[in-house]
Each structure stands twice: as structure tokens, then as C-alpha cells.
N, CA, C and O atoms as CSV, one atom per row, in Angstrom:
chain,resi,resn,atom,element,x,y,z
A,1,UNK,N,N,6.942,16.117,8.457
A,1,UNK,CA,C,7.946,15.187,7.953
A,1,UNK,C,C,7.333,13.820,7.692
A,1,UNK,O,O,7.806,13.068,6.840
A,2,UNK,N,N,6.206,13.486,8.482
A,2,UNK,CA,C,5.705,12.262,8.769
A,2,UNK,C,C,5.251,11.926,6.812
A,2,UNK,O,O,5.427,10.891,6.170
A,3,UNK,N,N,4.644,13.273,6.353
A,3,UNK,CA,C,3.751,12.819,5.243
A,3,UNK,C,C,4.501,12.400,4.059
A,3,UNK,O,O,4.060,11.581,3.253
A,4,UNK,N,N,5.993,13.148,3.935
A,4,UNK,CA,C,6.910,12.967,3.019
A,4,UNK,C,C,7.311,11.514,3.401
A,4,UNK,O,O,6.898,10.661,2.616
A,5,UNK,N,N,7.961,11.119,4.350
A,5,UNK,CA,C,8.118,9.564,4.713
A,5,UNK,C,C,7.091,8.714,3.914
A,5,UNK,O,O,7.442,8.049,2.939
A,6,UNK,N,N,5.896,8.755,4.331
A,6,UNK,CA,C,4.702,8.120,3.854
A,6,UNK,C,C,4.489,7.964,2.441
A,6,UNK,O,O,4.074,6.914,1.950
A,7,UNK,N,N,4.815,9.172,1.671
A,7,UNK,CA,C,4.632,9.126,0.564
A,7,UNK,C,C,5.530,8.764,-0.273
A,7,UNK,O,O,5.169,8.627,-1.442
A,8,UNK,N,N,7.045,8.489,0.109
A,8,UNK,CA,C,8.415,8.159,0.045
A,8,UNK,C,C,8.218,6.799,-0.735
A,8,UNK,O,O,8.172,6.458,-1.916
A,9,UNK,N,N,8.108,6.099,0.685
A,9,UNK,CA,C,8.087,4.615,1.010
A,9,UNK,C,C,6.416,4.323,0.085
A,9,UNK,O,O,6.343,3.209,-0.435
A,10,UNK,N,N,5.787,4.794,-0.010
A,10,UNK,CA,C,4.128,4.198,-0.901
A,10,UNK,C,C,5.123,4.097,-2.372
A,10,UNK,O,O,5.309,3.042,-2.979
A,11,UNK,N,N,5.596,5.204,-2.701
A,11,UNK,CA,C,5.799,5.076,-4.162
A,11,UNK,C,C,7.172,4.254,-3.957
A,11,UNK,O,O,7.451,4.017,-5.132
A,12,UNK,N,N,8.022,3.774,-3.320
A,12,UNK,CA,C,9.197,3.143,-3.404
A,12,UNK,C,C,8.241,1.760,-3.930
A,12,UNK,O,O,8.206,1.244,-5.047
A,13,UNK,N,N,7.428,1.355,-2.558
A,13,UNK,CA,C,6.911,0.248,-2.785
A,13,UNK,C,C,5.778,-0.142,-4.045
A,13,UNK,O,O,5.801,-1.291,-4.487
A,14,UNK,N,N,5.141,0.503,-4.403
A,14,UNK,CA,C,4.429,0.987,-5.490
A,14,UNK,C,C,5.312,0.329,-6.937
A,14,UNK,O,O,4.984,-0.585,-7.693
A,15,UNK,N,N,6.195,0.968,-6.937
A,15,UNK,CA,C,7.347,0.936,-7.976
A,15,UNK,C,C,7.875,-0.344,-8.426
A,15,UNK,O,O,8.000,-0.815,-9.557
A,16,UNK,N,N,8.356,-1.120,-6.433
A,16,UNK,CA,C,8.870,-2.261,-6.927
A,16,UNK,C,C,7.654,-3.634,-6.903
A,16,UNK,O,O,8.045,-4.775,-7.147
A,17,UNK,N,N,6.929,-3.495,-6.745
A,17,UNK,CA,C,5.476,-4.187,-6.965
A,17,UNK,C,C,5.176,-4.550,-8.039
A,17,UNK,O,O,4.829,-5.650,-8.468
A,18,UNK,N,N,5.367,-3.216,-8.675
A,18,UNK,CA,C,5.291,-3.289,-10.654
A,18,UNK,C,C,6.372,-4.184,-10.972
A,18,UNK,O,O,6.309,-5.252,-11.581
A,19,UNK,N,N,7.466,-3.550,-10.431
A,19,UNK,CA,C,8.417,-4.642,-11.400
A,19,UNK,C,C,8.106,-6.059,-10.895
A,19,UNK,O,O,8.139,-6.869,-11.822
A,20,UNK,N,N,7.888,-6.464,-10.002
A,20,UNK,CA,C,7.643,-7.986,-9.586
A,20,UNK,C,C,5.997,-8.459,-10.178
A,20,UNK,O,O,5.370,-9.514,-10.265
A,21,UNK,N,N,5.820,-7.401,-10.418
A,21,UNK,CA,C,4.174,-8.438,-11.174
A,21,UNK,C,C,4.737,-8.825,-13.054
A,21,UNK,O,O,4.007,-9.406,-13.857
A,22,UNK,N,N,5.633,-8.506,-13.252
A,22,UNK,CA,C,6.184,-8.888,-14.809
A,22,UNK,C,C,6.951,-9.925,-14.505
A,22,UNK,O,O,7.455,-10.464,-15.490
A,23,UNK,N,N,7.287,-10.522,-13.172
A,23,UNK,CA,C,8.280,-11.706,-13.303
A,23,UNK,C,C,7.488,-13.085,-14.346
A,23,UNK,O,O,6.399,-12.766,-14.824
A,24,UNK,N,N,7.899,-14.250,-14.617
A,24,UNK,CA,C,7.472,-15.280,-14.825
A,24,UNK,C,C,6.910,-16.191,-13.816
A,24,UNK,O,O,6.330,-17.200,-14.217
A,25,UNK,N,N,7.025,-15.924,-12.360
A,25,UNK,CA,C,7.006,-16.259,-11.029
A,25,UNK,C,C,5.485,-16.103,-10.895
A,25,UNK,O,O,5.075,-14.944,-10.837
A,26,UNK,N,N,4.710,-16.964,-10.844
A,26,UNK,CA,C,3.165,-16.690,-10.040
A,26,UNK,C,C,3.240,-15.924,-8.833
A,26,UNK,O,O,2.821,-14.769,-8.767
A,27,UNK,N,N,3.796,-16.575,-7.820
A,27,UNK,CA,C,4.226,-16.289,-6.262
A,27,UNK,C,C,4.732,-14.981,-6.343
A,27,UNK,O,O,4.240,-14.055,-5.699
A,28,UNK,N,N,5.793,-14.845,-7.183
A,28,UNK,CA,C,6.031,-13.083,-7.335
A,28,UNK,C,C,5.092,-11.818,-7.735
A,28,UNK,O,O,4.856,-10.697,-7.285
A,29,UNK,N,N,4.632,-12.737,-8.987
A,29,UNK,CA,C,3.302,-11.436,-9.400
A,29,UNK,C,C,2.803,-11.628,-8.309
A,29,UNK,O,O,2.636,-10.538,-7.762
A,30,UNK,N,N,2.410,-12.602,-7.580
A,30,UNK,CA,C,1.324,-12.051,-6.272
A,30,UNK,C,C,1.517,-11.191,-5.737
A,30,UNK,O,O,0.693,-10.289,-5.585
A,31,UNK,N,N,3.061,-11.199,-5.123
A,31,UNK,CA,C,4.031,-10.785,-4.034
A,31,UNK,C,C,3.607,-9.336,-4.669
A,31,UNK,O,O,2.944,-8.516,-4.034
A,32,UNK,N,N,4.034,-9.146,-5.884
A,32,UNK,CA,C,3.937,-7.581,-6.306
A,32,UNK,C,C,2.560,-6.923,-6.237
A,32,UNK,O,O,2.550,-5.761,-5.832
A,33,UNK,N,N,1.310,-7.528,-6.595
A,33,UNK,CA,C,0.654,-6.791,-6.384
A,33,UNK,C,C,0.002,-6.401,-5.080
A,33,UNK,O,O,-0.892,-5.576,-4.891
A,34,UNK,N,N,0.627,-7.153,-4.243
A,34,UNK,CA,C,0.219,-7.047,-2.903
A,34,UNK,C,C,1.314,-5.835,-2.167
A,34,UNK,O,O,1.010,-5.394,-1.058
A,35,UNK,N,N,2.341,-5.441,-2.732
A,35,UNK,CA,C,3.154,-4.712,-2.408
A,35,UNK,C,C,2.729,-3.258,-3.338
A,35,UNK,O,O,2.692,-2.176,-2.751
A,36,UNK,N,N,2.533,-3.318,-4.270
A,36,UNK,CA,C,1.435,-2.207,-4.766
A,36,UNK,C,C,0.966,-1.741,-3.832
A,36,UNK,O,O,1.342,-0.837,-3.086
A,37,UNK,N,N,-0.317,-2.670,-3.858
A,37,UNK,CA,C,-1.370,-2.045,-2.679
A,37,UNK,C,C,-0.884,-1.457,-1.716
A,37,UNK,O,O,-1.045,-0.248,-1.549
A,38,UNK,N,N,-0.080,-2.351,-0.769
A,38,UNK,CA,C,0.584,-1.645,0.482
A,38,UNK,C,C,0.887,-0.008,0.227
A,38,UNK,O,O,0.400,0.948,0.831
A,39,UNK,N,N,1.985,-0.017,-1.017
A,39,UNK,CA,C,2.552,1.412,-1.090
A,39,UNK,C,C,1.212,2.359,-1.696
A,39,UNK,O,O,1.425,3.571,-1.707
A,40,UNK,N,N,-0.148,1.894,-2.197
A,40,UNK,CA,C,-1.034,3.031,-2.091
A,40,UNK,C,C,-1.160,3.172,-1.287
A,40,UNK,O,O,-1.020,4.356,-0.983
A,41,UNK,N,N,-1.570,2.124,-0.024
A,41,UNK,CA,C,-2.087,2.600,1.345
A,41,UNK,C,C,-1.057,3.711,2.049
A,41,UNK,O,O,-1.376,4.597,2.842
A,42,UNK,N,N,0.080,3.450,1.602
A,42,UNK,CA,C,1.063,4.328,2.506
A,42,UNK,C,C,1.114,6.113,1.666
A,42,UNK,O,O,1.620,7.122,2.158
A,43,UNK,N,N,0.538,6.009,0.554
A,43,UNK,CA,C,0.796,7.258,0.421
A,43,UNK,C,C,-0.433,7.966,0.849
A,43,UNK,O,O,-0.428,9.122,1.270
A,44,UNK,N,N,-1.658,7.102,0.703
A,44,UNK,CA,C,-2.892,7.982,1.073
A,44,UNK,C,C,-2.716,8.353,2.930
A,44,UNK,O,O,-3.143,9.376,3.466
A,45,UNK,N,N,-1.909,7.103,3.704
A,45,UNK,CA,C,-1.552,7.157,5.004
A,45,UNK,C,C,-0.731,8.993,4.843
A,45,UNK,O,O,-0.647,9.621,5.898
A,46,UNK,N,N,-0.333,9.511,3.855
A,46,UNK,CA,C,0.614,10.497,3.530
A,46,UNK,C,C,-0.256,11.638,3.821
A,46,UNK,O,O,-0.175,12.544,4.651
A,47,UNK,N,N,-1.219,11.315,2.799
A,47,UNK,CA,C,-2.027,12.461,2.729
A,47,UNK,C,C,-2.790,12.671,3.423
A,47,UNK,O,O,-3.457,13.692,3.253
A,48,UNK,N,N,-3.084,11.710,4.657
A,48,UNK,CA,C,-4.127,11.756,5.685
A,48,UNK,C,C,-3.272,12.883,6.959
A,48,UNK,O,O,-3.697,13.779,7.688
A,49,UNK,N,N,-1.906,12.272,6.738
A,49,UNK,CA,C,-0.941,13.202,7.818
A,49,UNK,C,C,-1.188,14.697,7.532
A,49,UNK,O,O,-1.513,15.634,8.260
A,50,UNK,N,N,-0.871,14.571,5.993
A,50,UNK,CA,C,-0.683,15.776,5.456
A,50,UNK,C,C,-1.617,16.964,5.724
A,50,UNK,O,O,-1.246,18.076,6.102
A,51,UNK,N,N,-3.004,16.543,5.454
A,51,UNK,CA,C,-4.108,16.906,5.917
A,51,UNK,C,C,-4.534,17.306,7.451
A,51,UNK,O,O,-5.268,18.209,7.854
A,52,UNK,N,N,-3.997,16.567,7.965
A,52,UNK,CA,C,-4.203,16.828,9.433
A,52,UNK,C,C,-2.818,17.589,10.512
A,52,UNK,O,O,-2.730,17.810,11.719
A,53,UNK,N,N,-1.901,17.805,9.339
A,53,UNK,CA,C,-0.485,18.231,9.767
A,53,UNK,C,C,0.196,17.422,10.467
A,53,UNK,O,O,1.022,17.765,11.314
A,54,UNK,N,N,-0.111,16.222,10.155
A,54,UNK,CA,C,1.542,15.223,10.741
A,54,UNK,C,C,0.632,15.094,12.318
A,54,UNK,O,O,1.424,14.575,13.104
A,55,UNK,N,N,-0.307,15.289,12.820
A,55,UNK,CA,C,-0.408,14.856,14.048
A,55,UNK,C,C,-0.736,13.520,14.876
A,55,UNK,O,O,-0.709,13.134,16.044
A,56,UNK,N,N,-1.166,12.881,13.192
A,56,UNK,CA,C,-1.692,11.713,13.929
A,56,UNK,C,C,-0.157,10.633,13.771
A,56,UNK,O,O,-0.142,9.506,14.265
């Protein structure tokens, strides 16, 4: 269950990252691409579960 969560929340955040790096907002595009990143880390966090069957 752990890996679906993980991979949930990467692409939720992923998603809204994008839309905040098109604002007119400097501070926002930052905000977004830093929220990108996060949601890759969380899906590869996905596939690391996934891989190892949710144990870690």
C-alpha cells in the first residue's frame, strides 16, 4: 500500500509544481519547482517500497 501512497502524492505534487512554475510570481515558480522535485523524490521513494515490498 505504502508504494501506491508514494506514488499518489509524487505525481499530485509533481502536477501542482507545474502549474505554479507558469505563475507571473518569481517566489512561486520557485515554490513550484521545488515541489516538482519533492513529488519525484516521492515517487522514486514508491518504487524503492515497491521493490523491496513495502518493508521499508
Amino acid at each position: 500500500m505504502g508504494k501506491l501512497v508514494d506514488k499518489v502524492k509524487g505525481n499530485v505534487n509533481e502536477a501542482a509544481g507545474k502549474i505554479k512554475q507558469h505563475s507571473d510570481n518569481p517566489a512561486t515558480r520557485k515554490e513550484g519547482e521545488q515541489q516538482e522535485l519533492k513529488g519525484k523524490g516521492q515517487q522514486i521513494k514508491g518504487e524503492i517500497k515497491g521493490a523491496l515490498g513495502d518493508d521499508i
